[in-house]
Each structure stands twice: as structure tokens, then as C-alpha cells.
C-alpha positions as CSV (number, residue, x, y, z in Angstrom):
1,X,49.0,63.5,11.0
2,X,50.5,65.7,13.2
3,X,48.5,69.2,14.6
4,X,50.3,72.5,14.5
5,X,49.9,75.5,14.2
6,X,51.1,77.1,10.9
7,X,50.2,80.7,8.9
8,X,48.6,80.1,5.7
9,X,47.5,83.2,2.8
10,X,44.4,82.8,1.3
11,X,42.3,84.9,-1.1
12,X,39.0,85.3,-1.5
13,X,35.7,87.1,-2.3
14,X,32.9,88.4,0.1
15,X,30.4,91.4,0.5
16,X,30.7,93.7,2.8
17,X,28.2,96.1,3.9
18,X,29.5,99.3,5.3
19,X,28.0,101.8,7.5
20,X,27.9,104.3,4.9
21,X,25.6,101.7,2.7
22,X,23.4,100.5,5.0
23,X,22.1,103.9,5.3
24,X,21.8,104.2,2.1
25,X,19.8,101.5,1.6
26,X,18.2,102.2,4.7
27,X,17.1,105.6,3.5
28,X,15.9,104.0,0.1
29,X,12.6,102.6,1.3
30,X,11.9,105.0,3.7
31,X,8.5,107.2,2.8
32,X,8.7,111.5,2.8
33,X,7.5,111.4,6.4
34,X,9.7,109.1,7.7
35,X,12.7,110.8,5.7
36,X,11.7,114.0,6.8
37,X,11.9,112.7,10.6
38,X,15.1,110.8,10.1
39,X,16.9,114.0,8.5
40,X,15.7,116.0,11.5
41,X,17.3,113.7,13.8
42,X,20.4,114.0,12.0
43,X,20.6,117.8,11.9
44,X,19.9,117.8,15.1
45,X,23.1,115.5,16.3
46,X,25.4,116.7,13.3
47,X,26.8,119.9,14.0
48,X,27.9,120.1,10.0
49,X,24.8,119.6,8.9
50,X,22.9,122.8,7.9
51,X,19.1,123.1,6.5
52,X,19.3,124.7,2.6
53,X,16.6,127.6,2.9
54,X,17.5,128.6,-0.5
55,X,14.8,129.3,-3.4
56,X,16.6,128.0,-6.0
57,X,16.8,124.1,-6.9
58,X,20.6,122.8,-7.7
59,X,21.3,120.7,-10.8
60,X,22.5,117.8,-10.0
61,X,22.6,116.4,-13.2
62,X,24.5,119.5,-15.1
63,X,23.6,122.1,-17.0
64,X,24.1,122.7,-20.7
65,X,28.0,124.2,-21.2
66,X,26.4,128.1,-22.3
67,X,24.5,128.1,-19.0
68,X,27.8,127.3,-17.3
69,X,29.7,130.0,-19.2
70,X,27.2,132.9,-17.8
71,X,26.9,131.2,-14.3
72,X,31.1,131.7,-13.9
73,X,30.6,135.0,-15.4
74,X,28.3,136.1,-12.9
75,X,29.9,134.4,-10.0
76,X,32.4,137.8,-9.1
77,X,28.7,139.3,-8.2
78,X,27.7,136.6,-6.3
79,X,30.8,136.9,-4.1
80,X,30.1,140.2,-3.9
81,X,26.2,139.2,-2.5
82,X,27.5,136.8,0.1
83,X,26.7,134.0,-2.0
84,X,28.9,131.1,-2.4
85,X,31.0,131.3,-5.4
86,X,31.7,127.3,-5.6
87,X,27.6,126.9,-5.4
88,X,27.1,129.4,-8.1
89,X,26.6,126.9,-10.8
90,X,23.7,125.3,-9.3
91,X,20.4,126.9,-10.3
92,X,17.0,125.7,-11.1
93,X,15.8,123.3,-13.9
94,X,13.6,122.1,-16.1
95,X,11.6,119.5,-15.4
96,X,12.6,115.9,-16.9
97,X,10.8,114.0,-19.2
98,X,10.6,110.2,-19.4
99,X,9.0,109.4,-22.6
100,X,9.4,112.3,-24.9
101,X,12.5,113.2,-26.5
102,X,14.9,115.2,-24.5
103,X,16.8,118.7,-26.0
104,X,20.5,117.9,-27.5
105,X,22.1,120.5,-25.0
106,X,21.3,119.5,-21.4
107,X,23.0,116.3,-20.0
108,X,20.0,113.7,-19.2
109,X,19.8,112.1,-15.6
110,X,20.9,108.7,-16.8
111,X,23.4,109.4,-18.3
112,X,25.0,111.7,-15.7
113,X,24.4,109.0,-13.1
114,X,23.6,105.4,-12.8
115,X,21.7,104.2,-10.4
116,X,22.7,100.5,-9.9
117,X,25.6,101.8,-7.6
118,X,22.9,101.8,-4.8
119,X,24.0,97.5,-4.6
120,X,27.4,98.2,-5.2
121,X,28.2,101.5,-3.2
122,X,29.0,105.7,-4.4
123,X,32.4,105.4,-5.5
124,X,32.0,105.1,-9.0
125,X,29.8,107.9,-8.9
126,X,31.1,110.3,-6.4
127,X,34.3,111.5,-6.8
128,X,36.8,111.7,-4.1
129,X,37.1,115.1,-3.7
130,X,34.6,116.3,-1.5
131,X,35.3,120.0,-1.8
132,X,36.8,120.0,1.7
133,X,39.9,122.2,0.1
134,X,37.6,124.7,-0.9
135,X,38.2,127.7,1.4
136,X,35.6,130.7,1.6
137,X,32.3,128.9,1.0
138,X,29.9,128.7,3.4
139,X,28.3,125.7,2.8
140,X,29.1,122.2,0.5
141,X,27.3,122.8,-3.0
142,X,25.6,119.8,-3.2
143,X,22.3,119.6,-1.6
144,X,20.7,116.0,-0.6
145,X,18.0,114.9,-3.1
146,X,16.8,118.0,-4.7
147,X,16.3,117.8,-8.4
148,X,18.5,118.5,-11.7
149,X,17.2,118.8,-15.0
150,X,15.0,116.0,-14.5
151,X,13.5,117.0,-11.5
152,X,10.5,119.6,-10.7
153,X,11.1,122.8,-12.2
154,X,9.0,125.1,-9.5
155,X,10.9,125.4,-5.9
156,X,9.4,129.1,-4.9
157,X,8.2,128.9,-1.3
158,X,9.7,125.4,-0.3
159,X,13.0,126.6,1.2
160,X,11.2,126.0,4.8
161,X,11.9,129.2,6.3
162,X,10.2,130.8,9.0
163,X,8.4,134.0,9.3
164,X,5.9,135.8,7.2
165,X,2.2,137.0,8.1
166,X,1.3,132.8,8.4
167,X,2.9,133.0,11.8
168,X,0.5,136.1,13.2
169,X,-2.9,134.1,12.5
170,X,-3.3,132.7,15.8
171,X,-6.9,131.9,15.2
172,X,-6.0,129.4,12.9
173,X,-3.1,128.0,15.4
174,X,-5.6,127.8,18.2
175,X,-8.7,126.9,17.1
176,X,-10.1,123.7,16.9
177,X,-12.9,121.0,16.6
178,X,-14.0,119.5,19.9
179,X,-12.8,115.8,20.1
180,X,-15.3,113.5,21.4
181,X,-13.8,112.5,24.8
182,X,-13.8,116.4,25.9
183,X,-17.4,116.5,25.1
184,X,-18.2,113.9,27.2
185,X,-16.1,115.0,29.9
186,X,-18.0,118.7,30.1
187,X,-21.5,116.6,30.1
188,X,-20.2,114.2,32.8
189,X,-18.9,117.5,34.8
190,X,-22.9,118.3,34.6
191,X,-24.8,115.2,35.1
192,X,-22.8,113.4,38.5
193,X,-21.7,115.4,41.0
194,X,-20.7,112.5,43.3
195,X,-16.8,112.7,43.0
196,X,-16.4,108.8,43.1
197,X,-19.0,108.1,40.4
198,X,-17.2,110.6,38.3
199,X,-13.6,108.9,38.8
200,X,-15.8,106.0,37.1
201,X,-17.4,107.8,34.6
202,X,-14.0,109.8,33.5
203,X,-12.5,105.9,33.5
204,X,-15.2,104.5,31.0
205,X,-14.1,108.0,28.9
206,X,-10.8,107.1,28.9
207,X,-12.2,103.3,26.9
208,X,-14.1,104.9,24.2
209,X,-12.5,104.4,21.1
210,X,-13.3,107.6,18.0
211,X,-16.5,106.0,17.0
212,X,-18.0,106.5,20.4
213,X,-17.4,102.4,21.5
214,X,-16.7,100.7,24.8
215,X,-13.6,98.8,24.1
216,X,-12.0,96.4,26.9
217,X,-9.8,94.6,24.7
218,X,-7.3,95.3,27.2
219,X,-8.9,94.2,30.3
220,X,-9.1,90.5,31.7
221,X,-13.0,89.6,30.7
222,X,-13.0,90.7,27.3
223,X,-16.2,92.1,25.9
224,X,-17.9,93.0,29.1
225,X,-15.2,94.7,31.3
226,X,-17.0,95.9,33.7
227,X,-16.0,93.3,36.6
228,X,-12.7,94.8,36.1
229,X,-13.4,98.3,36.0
230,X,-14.9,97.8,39.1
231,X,-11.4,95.8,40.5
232,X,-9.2,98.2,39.6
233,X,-11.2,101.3,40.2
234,X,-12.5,99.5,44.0
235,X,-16.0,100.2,43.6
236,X,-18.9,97.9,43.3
237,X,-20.0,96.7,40.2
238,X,-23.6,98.1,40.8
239,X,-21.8,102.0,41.0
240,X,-20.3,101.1,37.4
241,X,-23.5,100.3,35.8
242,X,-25.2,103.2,37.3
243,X,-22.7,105.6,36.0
244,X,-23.0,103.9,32.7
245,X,-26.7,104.5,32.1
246,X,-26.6,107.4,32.8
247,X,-23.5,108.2,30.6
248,X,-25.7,106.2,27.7
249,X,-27.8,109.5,27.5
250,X,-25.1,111.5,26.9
251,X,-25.2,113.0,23.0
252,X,-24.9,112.0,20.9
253,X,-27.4,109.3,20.8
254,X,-25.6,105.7,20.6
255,X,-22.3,106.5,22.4
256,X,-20.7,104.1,24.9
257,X,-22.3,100.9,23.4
258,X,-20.3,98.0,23.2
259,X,-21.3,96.3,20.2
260,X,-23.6,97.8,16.9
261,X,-26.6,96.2,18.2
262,X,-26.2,98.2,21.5
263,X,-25.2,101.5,19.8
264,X,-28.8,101.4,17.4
265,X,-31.0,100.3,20.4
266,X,-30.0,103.0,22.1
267,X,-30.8,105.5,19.3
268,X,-34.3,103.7,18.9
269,X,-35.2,103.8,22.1
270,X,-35.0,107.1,22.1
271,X,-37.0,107.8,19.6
272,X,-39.4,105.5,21.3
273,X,-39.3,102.7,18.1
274,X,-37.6,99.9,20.1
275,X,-40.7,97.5,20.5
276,X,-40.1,93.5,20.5
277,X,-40.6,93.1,17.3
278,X,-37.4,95.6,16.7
279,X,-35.4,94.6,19.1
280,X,-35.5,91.1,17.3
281,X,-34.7,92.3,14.2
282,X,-31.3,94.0,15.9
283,X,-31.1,90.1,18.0
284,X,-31.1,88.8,14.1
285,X,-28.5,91.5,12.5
286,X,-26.7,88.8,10.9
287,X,-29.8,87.5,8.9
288,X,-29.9,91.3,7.8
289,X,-26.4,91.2,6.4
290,X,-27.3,88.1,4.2
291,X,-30.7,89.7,3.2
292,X,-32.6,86.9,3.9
293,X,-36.0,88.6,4.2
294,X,-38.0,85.1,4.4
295,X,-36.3,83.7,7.4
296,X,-36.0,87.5,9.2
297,X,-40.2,87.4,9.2
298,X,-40.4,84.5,10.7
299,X,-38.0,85.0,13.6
300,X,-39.8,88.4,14.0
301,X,-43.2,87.6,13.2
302,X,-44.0,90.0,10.9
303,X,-44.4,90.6,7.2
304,X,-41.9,91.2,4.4
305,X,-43.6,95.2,4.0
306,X,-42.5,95.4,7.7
307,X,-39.1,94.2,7.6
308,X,-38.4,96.4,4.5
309,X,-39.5,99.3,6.7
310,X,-37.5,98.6,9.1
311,X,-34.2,98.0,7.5
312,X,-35.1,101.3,6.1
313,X,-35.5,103.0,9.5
314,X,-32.3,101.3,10.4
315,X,-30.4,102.5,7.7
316,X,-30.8,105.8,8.8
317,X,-29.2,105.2,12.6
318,X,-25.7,106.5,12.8
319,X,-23.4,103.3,13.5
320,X,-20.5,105.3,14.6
321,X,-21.7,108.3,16.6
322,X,-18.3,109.4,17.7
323,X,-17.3,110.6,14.4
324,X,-19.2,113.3,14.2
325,X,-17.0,115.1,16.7
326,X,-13.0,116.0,15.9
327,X,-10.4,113.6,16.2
328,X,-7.1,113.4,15.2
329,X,-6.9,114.7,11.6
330,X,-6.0,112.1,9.0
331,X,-2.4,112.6,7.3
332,X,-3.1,112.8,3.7
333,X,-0.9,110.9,1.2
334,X,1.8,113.2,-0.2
335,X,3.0,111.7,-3.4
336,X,6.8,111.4,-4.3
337,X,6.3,112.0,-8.3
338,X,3.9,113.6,-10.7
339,X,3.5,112.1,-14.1
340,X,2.1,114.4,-16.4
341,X,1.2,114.3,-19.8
342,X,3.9,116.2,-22.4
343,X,3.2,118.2,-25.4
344,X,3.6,116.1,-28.4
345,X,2.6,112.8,-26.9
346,X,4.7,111.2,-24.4
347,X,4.4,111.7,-20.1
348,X,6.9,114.2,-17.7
349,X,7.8,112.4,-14.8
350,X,9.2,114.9,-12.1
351,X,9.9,114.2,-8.5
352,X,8.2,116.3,-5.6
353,X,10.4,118.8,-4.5
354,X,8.3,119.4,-1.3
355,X,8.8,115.9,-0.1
356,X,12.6,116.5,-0.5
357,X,14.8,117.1,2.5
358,X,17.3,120.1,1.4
359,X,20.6,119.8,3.3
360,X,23.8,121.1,3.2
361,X,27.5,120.3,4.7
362,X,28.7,123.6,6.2
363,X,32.5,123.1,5.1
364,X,33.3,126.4,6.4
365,X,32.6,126.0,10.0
366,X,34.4,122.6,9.6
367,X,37.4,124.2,8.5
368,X,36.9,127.1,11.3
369,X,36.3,124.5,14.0
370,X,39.2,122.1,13.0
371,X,41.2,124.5,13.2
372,X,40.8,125.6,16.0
373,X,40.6,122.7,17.6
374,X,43.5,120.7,19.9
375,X,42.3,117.6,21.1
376,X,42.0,114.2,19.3
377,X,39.4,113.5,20.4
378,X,37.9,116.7,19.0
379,X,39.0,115.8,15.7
380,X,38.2,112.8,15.2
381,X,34.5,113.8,16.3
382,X,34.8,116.1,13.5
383,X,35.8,114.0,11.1
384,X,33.2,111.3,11.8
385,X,30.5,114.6,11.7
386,X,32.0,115.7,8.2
387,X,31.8,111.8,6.6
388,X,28.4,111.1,8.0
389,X,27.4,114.9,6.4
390,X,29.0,114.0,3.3
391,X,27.2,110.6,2.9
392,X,24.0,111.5,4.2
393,X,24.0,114.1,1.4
394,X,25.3,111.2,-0.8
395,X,22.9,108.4,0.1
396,X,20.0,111.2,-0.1
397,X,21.1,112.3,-3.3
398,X,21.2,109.0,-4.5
399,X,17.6,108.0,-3.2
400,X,16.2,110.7,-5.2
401,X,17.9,109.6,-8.3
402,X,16.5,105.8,-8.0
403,X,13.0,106.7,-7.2
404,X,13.2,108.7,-10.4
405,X,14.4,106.0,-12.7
406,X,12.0,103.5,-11.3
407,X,9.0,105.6,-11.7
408,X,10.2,106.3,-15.5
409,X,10.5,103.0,-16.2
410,X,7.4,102.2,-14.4
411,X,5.3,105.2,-16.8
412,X,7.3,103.1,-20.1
413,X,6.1,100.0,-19.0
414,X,2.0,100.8,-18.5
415,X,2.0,103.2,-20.7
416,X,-1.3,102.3,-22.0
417,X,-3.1,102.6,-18.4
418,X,-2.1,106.3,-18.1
419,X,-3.2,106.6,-21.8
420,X,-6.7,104.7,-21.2
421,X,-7.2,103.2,-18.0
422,X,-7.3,100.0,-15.4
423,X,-8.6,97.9,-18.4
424,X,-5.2,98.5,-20.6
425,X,-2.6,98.0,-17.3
426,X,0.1,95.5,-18.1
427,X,0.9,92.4,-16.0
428,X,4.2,93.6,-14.5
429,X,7.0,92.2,-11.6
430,X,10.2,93.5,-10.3
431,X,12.6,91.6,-12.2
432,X,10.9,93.5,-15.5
433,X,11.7,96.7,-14.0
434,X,14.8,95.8,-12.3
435,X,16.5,93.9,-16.0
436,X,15.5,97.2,-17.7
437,X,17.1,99.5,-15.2
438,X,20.3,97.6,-14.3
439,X,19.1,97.3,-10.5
440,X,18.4,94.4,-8.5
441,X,15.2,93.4,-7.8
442,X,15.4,94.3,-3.8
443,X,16.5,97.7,-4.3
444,X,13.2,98.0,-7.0
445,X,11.1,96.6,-4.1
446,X,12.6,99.0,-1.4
447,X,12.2,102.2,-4.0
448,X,8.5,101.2,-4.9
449,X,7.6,100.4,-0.6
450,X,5.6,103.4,0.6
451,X,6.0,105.2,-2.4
452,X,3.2,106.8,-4.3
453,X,2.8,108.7,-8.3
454,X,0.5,111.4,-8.9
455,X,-1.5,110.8,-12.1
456,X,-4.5,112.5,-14.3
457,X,-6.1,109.0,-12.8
458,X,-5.7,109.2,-9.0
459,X,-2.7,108.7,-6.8
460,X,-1.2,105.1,-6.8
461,X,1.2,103.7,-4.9
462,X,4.1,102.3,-7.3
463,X,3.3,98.6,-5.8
464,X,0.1,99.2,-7.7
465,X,1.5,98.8,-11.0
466,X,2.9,95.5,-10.5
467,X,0.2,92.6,-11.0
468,X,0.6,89.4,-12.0
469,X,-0.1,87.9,-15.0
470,X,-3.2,86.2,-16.8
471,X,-3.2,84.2,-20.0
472,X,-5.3,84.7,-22.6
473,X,-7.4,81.7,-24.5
474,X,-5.8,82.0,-27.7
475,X,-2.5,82.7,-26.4
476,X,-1.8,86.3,-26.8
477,X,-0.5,88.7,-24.5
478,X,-1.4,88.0,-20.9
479,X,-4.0,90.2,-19.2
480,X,-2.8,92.1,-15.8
481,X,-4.9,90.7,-12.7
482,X,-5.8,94.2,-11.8
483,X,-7.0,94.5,-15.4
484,X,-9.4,91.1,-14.5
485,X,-10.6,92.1,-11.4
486,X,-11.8,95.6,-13.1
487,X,-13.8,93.9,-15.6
488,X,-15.3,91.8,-12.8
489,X,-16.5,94.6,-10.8
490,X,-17.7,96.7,-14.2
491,X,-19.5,93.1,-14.8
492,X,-21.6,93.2,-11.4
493,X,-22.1,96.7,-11.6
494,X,-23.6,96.5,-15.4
495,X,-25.9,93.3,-13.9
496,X,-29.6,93.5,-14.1
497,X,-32.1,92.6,-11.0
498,X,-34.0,90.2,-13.2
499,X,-30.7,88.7,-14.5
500,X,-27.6,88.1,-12.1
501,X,-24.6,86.5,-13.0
502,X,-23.2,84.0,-11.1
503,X,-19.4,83.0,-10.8
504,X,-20.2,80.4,-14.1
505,X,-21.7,82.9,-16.2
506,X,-18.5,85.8,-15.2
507,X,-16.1,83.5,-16.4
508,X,-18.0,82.3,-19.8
509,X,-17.9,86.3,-20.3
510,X,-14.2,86.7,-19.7
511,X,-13.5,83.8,-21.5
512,X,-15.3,85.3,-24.6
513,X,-13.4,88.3,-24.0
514,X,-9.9,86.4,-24.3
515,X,-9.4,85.6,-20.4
516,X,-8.3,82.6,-19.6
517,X,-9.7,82.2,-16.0
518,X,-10.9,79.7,-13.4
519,X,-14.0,79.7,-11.4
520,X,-12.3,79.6,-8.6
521,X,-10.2,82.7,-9.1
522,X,-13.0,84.9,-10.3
523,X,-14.8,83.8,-6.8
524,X,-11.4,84.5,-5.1
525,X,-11.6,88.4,-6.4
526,X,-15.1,89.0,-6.0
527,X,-14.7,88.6,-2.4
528,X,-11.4,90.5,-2.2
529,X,-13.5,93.4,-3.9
530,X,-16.5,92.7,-1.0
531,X,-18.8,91.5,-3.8
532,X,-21.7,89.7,-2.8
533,X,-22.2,86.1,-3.8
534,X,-24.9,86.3,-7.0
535,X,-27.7,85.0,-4.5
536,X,-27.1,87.6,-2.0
537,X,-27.2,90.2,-4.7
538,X,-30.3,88.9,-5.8
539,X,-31.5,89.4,-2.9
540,X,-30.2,92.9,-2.6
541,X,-32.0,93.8,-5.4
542,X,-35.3,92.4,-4.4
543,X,-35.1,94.7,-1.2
544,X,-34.2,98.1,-3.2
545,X,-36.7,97.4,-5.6
């Protein structure tokens, strides 16, 4: 057969993933911090893009058709204001409801916008027109991922401006707690004077961790250190262990140890209780942990009375000294949606407002700047500014939306465990969620990643609600792992000193109880919960009693 070259039509199907989607997806499993910093960057580079300040929450999924009547009755007096007329029909909402029964008159969420199109792309949802023909309004009239009738109803005092009486209380700005390193700095500044000794000392500062440790994990001999300190600093090794005695009676008591047992020996020594017979008992720490009193007397040669006084006196050292100073403030965990519960039975499931980036596509100074402009290069810089705008509003938008649905669904699905607790949660996966929504299952895994739900219970994150399944003995409904591992812990908890249950007995309770589970497994969660084995807690009990 002859080669040559020749044109040939074929037709075929593949999936493409635009820019424009990848984003979106991108921005899906994102959490409120990381949004917030990602939006930043974008206003920051996008010269459309502007921050909405305004008090008022748009409607993105419509308003009922009276309230649209009086808003373009009113909107010759917003003109008049300033405001933009094309925006005017975007106010504040009610909060949305996923289990009771919604009003006739406002358009629901889910029906005003589907959320599968995250898999598939915006265009069924979105329109084409953008509202770039619009001429006279300041600003594109649809904010990124700000609420409709099923989002939050309250917005006063989230429009992120600036200024206000907050801004002239400098004594809140400026003050705070001392962090640990600066207090050892000011009593190193006091107790060596010798400038090459306190290069050293500032050094062994810079390796204590916030608990008050040595660490050396990144130095070549590991746990000691020192040899290398003393390489890289060119000093002998005898200067570095001078500099860290002394620095070993700094306060508080127990800083710059380099393991536990150093960190309470110094604390007992100065309290003058470190005799031989102690410092055996902190040589035999792991003996401790397993509370086996018998074998701890004989290594220390003394009686049980004396052992249980001194686990007593160690209980009250301080294993982390360093903590007691100021360190670097822990973030709390914002949650993305409240579920609360609705009058005449049901829950309201509203997303956080505050956790929303507000954002808005200045069509105006598009139109002023285009216009204005010559170059081609100019334009097309201003159209790629205008289509990012537009779809970061979009794919925003859009994430909002999905959260919402999936966190409804979620409420519907373990219902039982905001109703009455762990012991009534459901065994649920993605696929559940995702077959009842119309989504795939990745974009149900990206939307529950670093997410988290407000509750009367505690906040969870929406991974939390999806546990897998345990059958029941006489083939009824399965029982939710989390559910299990509960009535484990309750179990333990409920034990008596002169009766502990071991893994056996657990699982002939369960198994009475309608759980169908292994030995095995129930030893598998007790020690993913940190429960002792039933001869350690015997032994725990023993010591308290």
C-alpha cells in the first residue's frame, strides 16, 4: 500500500476545559480565607474590578413581581441619589429555607438556577448579554456570591468600608502580649554581657519552638545539635553549653529542654524534688504512660504510695512552658452556612454573608476607557479585563449557589442528627448527595473540602456528615460509623473501675443493640478516639482511686 499524504474530515466528541471553567472549579473548593485572598489579588490586577461597599444584599434569585413593580417605581429617585438605576432592583432578602415550605410569591433558588452547570460550564445559566450596552451605570448589577432570597437576610455592617471611631483606638492596634522569644531575649540582654556568648544565646532563641523546646530538626545531628551550633556559629562547644545553662534558668521554669524528661527535671530541680529516686521515675516515663505501677517500683525502688505521689507531683509540672507567653493568635473557623431551626418544624439554611467576597464590574469606566482608547493593544487588554470581571463574578456567583444546594441537601439527608444527635446520623457518601442534586460527585467533594455548617450542635465541617455505612444484625437500616464510634466512647465513659469492658464485651453490647460489628473494628476506633486498651484503663482507675 502506497503512503501519501491525503485530507481526511472527521467528527468527534471531547471535553474541553476552558480558562473561564477552570476557575470556576478552581474557586469551588477553595475555603473563605483563601477566597478572600484570591479576590484580593484579582482586584488588585483588574482595573474593572471594583469592591461593593454597599449595605444592601442583591437578589440573585428574583424577587416576587409586586416587589419589582415598586422597585422600577422608585428607580427615577434613585437616579436622582446617584444610584444606579439598572441595580435598582436588587435589594435585600429573606433568608432561605431548606426544609420548610417556601411562600407561593418569591422565586426559590433552585428553580431560578441549577447548579450542575458547574461540570458543564455558565451558558445555560447566564445569558449573553452582559449589560455592557447599558450606558450611565456605574457599576455591573450583579455582585459575586452574595445571597438572594435564599441567602442571609442581615448584611448591615459588612459592606467592608473603612472609617468610623474603630480606626482611632490605637490602644487596641498597638497593644499586645509578649511572645516568648522577646522575653527571653530581654533576660539574655541581662544575664551575659559577653557579646560572643550572646550571638550564641540569641541563636539557641531563634530554635525554640512556642512551647519553650530546643528543636534541631534542621541541623545535621539531630536531637543534640549542639556540635553544629557550635560549627556554624565558630565557637567551641564548651561556650555553647555554658550559655545554655545559664539560659535553662531563664523563666519560666522548663524552657529550652529538648525532650519532656528534660523540661520537668528542670522544674523539679528547682524546687529542690529531683532526688534519684525521681529522676528514675522521669528515666521510666514510658512505664508511666502504660500505668504499670508494679514494674515503676521496682525500677525505682520504692512503694506503690510513693509512686502515686509522685505521678501526682508530676502532674502538676507545666509540659509546655512556652505557652504561657503570646504567640501567634489562632485563626478561628469561620463557617460558610448557618442551619437553624424554622418555626413550624423544618431547618433555615442560609449562607454567611461575611465570608462572601462582594464585587462588582465597573461597566462605566470600561466604556469611558474604551473609548477613549487608540491602541490595540489597549483594547484588547480591556477586553480580556472585562471577560475575566465578568466571569469572576460568574464563577463566584456560582460557587455560592453550589455550597448552598449541597448544604440543603446535606440538612435533608441527617435530618435526624440536627433533630437528636451523633447517635441518629445517617451513613452517607457523595454519590447520595451528588444523584439527589444532579451534580457529579467531584464537584460534591470540592464544595464540601474546607467547608464548614454552623449548627445548635457545634460547627462541623460538611466532610463530617459523610460516614460510611454499618449493617445492622437483623438487617435493617445500616448504622453511620460516626454513629458507632459514639456509642463506643459513651460505653467507656459509662464503665465502672470494678467492671471494664474489654473489646469482647463492646461488641456483645453493640451487637445487642443491632450493630453488626467486628472485634477488630471496634479495636480499630477505640484507638482512633485515644482510648486506652481495657487493661490500661484498669489500671487508670486503680491509680485515681
Amino acid at each position: 500500500m502506497a503512503l501519501a499524504p491525503r485530507l481526511e474530515m472527521r467528527q468527534g466528541q471531547s471535553l474541553v476545559m476552558t480558562p473561564q471553567l477552570q476557575q470556576a472549579i478552581k474557586l469551588l473548593q477553595l475555603s473563605n480565607i483563601e477566597l478572600a485572598s484570591f479576590v484580593e489579588q484579582e482586584l488588585e490586577k483588574n482595573p474593572l474590578l471594583d469592591r461593593d461597599e454597599r449595605a444592601e444584599i442583591p437578589d440573585l434569585a428574583g424577587e416576587s413581581a409586586e416587589r419589582e413593580r415598586a422597585d422600577s417605581a422608585n428607580t427615577d429617585t434613585n437616579a436622582d441619589m446617584g444610584g444606579d438605576s439598572s441595580s435598582a432592583d436588587t435589594t435585600a432578602s429573606a433568608s432561605g429555607d431548606a426544609m420548610a415550605e417556601p411562600d407561593p410569591a418569591p422565586v426559590s433558588l433552585d428553580d431560578a438556577s441549577p447548579a450542575t452547570e458547574i461540570d458543564s460550564g455558565f451558558e445555560d445559566m447566564y445569558p449573553e448579554d452582559t449589560g455592557s450596552d447599558r450606558s450611565g451605570t456605574e457599576a455591573d448589577a450583579t455582585p459575586a456570591a452574595l445571597g438572594g432570597s435564599d441567602w442571609s437576610s442581615s448584611a448591615g455592617g459588612s459592606g467592608g468600608g473603612v472609617g468610623g471611631d474603630s480606626e482611632l483606638d490605637l490602644e487596641s492596634r498597638l497593644t499586645r502580649d509578649l511572645t516568648l522569644h522577646e522575653h527571653l531575649t530581654e533576660q539574655l540582654d541581662v544575664a551575659i554581657f559577653d557579646p560572643a556568648k550572646r550571638m550564641i544565646g540569641r541563636f539557641l532563641i531563634d530554635c525554640v519552638d512556642d512551647a519553650g523546646y530546643l528543636r534541631f530538626d534542621d541541623l545535621e545531628d539531630g536531637v543534640d545539635g549542639l556540635n553544629d551550633i557550635a560549627s556554624r556559629l565558630g565557637s567551641p562547644r564548651k561556650d555553647v553549653d555554658e550559655v545554655l545553662t545559664v539560659m535553662r534558668g531563664f523563666e519560666p521554669t522548663g524552657v529550652m529542654a529538648r525532650s519532656l524528661k528534660e523540661c520537668m527535671a528542670l522544674q523539679l530541680a528547682e524546687m529542690d524534688h529531683l532526688d534519684p529516686a525521681m529522676q528514675c521515675f522521669l528515666d521510666n516515663l514510658e512505664l508511666v504512660a502504660r500505668r504499670d505501677l508494679n514494674q515503676l517500683c521496682k525500677v525505682c525502688g520504692v512503694d506503690e504510695e510513693d509512686i502515686r505521689d509522685m505521678i501526682e507531683e508530676v502532674r502538676s509540672l507545666d509540659p509546655r512552658p512556652g505557652l504561657t507567653f503570646g504567640g501567634e493568635a489562632a485563626a478561628p473557623v469561620v463557617p460558610d452556612v448557618f442551619v437553624r431551626s424554622a418555626q413550624g418544624g423544618g431547618w433555615t439554611v442560609e449562607l454567611n454573608t461575611e465570608t462572601l467576597p462582594r464585587v462588582l464590574v465597573n461597566q462605566q469606566y470600561y466604556a469611558t476607557v474604551s473609548g477613549a482608547t487608540q491602541k490595540k493593544d489597549d483594547k484588547l487588554y480591556l477586553s480580556d479585563c472585562l471577560q475575566s470581571a465578568n466571569w469572576l463574578v460568574k464563577s463566584l456567583d456560582q460557587r455560592a449557589r453550589t455550597i448552598l444546594k449541597v448544604s440543603r441537601e446535606i440538612v435533608r439527608q441527617q435530618d435526624g442528627f440536627f433533630a437528636h444527635g451523633i447517635s441518629h446520623l445517617r451513613p452517607l457518601n457523595l454519590k447520595t448527595i451528588a444523584d439527589a442534586i444532579e451534580m457529579h460527585e467531584s464537584t460534591v467533594s470540592r464544595v464540601t473540602s474546607n467547608k464548614f455548617m454552623a449548627t445548635s450542635r457545634g460547627v462541623f465541617e460538611l466532610k463530617y456528615f459523610f460516614t460510611s455505612a454499618i449493617s445492622a444484625t437483623d438487617g435493617g437500616d445500616a448504622h453511620s460509623a460516626e454513629a458507632v464510634r459514639h456509642r463506643i466512647r459513651e460505653l467507656v465513659d459509662a464503665e465502672s473501675p470494678a467492671k471494664i469492658l474489654s473489646d469482647d464485651k463492646i461488641v456483645e453490647i453493640l451487637k445487642l443493640s443491632g450493630i453488626d460489628i467486628a472485634r477488630r473494628t471496634v479495636a480499630k476506633y477505640r484507638e482512633a478516639m485515644h482510648i486506652p486498651s481495657s487493661v490500661e484503663r484498669r489500671r487508670a482507675k486503680r491509680l485515681s482511686a
